[in-house]
N, C-alpha and C positions, 0 to 999 in steps of 0.2 A: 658269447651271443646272448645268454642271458642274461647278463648283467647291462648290457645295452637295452635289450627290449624292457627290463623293470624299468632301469633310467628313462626311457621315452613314453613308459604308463604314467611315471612320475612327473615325470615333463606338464603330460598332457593334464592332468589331475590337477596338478598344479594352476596352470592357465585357464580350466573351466572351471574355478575356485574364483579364480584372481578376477575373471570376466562376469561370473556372476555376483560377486562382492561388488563392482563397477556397477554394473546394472541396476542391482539393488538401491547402493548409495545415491540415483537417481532417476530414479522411479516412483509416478506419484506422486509430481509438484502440478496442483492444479490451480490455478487463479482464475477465479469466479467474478465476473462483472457485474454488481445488483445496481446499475447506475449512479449516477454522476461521479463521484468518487469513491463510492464505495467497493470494496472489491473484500472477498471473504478468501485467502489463501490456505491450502493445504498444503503441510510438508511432507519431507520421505517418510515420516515417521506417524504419518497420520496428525500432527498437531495442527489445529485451529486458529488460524492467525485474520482477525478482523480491522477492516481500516473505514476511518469514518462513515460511520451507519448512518445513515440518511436515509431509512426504508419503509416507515411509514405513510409521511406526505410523499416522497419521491412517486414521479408520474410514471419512473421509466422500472423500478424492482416490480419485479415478477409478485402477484397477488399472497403466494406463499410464504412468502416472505417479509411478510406486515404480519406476522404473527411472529414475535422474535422468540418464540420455544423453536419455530421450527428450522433455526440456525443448526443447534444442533450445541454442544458445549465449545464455547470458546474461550481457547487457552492463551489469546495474547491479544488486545485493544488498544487500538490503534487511531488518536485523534490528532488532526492537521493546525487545527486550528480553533479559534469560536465561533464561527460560521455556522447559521443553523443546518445549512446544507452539509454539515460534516460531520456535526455533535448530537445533534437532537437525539436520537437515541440510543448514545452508547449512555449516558448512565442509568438506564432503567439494563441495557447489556449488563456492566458490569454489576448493576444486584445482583443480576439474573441468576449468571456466572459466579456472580463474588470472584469477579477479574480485575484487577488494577486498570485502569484507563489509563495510557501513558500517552501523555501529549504536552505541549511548551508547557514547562514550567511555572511560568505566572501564570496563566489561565488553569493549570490547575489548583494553583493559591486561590484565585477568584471561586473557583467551583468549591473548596473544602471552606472558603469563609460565606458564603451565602446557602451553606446545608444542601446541597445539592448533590455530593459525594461526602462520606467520612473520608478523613486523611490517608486511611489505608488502602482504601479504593479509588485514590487522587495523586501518586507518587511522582514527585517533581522530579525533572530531568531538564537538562537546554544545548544545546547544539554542538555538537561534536562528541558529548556525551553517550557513554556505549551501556546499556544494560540488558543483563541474561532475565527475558521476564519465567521461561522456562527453560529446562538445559537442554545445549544446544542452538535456541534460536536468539540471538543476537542481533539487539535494536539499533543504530545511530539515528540521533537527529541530525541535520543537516539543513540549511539557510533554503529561505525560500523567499520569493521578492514577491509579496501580497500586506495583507491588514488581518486584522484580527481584533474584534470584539466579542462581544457574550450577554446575547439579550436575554434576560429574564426577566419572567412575568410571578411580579411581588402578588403572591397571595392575601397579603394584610392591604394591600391598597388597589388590590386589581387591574395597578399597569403595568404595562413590559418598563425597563430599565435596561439599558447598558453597560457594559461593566468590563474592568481592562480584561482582554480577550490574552495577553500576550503579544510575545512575537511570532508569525506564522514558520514551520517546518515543513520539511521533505523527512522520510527516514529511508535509511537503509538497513535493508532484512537480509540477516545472513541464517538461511537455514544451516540444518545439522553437517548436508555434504560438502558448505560450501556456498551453493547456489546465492547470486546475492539482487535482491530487487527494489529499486528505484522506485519508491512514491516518491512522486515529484511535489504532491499538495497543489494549490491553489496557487500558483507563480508565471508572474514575466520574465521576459530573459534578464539574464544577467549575467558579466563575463564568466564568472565563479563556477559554473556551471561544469566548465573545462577541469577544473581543477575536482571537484567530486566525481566525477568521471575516472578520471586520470588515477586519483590515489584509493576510491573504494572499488574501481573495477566491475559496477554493476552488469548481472549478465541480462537483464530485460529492464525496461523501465517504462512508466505506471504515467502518462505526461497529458494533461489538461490542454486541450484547442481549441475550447470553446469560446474562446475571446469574449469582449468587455470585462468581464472580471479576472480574465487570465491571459496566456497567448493564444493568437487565435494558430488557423495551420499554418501561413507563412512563418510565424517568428517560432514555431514548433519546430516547423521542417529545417528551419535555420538552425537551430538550437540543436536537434539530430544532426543534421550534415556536418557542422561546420565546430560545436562544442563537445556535443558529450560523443558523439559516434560509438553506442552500445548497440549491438548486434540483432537485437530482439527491442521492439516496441508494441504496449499496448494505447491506444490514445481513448481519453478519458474525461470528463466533464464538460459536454454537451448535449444536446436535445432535452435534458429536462428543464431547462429554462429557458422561454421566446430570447432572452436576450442573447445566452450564448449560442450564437445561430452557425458556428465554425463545422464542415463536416467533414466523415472521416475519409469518403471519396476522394476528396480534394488534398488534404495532407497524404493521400497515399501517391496522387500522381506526382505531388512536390517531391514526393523521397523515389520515387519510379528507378531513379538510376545510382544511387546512394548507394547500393549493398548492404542495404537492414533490410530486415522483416518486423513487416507490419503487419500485426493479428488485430484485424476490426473483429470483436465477441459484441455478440444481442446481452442484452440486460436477461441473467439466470443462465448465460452460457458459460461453458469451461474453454481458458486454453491448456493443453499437457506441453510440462516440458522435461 
């Protein structure tokens, strides 16, 4: 009899070990919305992971947050593309931080040949391509159907200039447990869609319906229903520009009977997952 009752303390010990080890490994994924596309992630592990900062001019980030100390350190920067709505200020970020900017690859050659980054805070990467910016969390670029330019304003001549931006990206973020999250970036549908889906298994994704420059909700709601069907969506880059006039109401009743969840967050809101 006693050797059954140690067996079943063991048992038990065992299981609220195994249960809180689960728990732990996911606990404290929070993804922050500072508008348009920006979204500041936290992993299980406390790491900082930043995606196109756009937080200064942006109409819709929370007042706090035009003060880029008070991000807080960020351990991984994250740019979509050259759109000023995506870039403007990650590279005063990555001073800040002395954090690598990791975004398309020729836009970061554009950014280290006009002094804008050094090379070591401008690391080229291009799509499919996987890099560990810290351990643990694992970047993919992944195709995104948009443009990509890169306007700077030449101090020796005091105009803006244009300048090859790249091809635009999605990435996929694979935190420490696993968890893996879909920035979609700046994109129209496209079949391909299915296929990043299908082979990186994202468990939430990060999708633009603000239309004219992207999908608006119908070709969202499509692109959920019908291509990627991931479980969790957050929808992303509208209201701070009159022209992306797409809202999250309406993409919520397009997906009504889909089986996703859909988290509308206020700009400086958290969703937990």
């Amino acid at each position: 009899m006693r050797k059954i009752l140690a067996l079943l303390r063991w048992m038990a010990v065992s299981f609220l070990c195994c249960a809180t080890f689960a728990f732990a490994q996911t606990d404290g994924i929070k993804l922050q919305w500072l508008g348009q596309s920006a979204f500041k992630i936290t992993s299980p592990t406390g790491k900082v992971i930043l995606i196109d900062p756009w937080l200064k001019a942006n109409p819709l980030t929370p007042p706090q947050y035009k003060d880029l100390k008070n991000l807080g350190h960020i351990d991984v920067l994250l740019v979509t593309h050259g759109h000023w709505d995506h870039f403007a200020d990650a590279p005063e970020i990555a001073k800040l931080n002395h954090t690598p900017m990791y975004a398309p690859g020729d836009m970061n050659a554009t950014v280290v040949a006009l002094g804008i980054l050094p090379a070591e805070l401008a690391p080229r990467m291009n799509k499919s391509g996987t890099v560990e910016p810290v351990k643990g969390i694992r970047v993919t670029e992944v195709h995104a159907e948009h443009s990509s330019t890169l306007v700077w304003h030449n101090p020796t001549t005091d105009k803006d200039e244009t300048h090859v931006g790249g091809e635009p990206v999605g990435f996929i973020i694979e935190l420490e447990n696993g968890f893996k999250i879909y920035h979609m970036g700046d994109t129209g549908l496209f079949g391909d869609m299915r296929l990043i889906a299908q082979y990186y298994k994202p468990d939430v994704v990060l999708m633009p319906i603000g239309g004219n420059f992207t999908m608006g909700p119908q070709e969202a709601a499509y692109a959920e229903r019908e291509l990627l069907r991931i479980p969790n969506v957050i929808p992303m880059h509208y209201g701070a520009n009159p022209l992306a006039k797409g809202k999250p109401d309406e993409f919520q009743a397009l997906l009504k009977d889909a089986g996703v969840n859909v988290f509308v967050i206020k700009p400086g809101d958290m969703q937990a997952f």
